[in-house]
N, C-alpha and C positions, 0 to 999 in steps of 0.2 A: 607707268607714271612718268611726267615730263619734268624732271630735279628740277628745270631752271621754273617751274611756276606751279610746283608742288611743294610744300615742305616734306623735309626730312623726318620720322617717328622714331622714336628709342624706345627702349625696355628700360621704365623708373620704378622704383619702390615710390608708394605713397604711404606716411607715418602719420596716422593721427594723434593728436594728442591723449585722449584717451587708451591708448597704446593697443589699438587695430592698426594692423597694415594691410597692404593687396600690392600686388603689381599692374601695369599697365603699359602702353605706349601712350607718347605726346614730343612734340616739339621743340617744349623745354630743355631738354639734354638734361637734365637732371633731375638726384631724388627731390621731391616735395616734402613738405611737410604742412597740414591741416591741424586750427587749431580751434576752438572754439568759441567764439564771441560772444561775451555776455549780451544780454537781450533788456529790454525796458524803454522808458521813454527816451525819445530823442530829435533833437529841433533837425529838418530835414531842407536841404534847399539843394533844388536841380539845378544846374552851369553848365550854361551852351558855349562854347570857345574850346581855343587850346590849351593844354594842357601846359603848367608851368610858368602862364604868364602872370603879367600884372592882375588883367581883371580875374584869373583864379585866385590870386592871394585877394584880391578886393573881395571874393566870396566867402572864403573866410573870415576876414574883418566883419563881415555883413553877419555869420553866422552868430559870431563871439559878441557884437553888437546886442543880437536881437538877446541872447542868452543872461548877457547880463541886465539890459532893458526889464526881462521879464521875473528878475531874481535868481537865476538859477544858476548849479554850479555846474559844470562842465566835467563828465567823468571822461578817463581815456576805458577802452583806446576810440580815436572817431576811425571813420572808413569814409572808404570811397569807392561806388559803386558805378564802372564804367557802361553806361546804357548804350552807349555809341561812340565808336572810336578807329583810331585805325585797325583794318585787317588784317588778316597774314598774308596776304601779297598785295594788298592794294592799301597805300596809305591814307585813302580819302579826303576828306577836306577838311581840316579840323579845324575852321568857324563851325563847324555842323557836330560835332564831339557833343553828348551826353554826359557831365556826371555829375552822382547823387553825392551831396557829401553829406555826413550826418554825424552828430555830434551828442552821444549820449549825453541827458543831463539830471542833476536832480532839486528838487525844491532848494532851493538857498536857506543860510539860516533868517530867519523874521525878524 
């Protein structure tokens, strides 16, 4: 392998919250930890740009918008699910960035 355009692997523990572990190699250089995300409904909107900017905070506005527009109350924790993004050696173009944000929610009160 060629360091300058390979990464580097380590030996990490991964901890899940349920309290299984395993070992592995990755990139990371360090141990992980896995935890598990409650599930249920949740208002969902895909954002094409980079990462960090205005129009990403504009997408959240838009979600927290539509969230209260439709009654609902906003559970944590939200995520953010990167479809497309930079590589591990190529940083791409991040106009062209994928990600999902989503935002648990539930009925409001009536």
């Amino acid at each position: 392998m060629k360091p300058e355009i390979h990464p580097v692997y380590n030996d990490i523990k991964v901890t899940c919250s349920c309290g299984e572990s395993f070992e592995t190699r990755s990139t990371v250089g360090k141990d992980l930890s896995i935890r598990e995300l409650p599930g249920g409904r949740c208002i969902s909107l895909l954002f094409q740009g980079p990462y960090g900017e205005a129009a990403h905070q504009a997408a959240y506005e838009d979600v927290f918008a539509h969230i209260k527009q439709k009654g609902y109350r906003a559970l944590v924790p939200s995520r953010e699910i990167f479809h497309k993004g930079p590589g591990m050696i190529f940083r791409g173009n991040p106009k062209k960035y994928l990600t999902e944000i989503q935002v648990l929610v539930e009925q409001g009160e009536p």
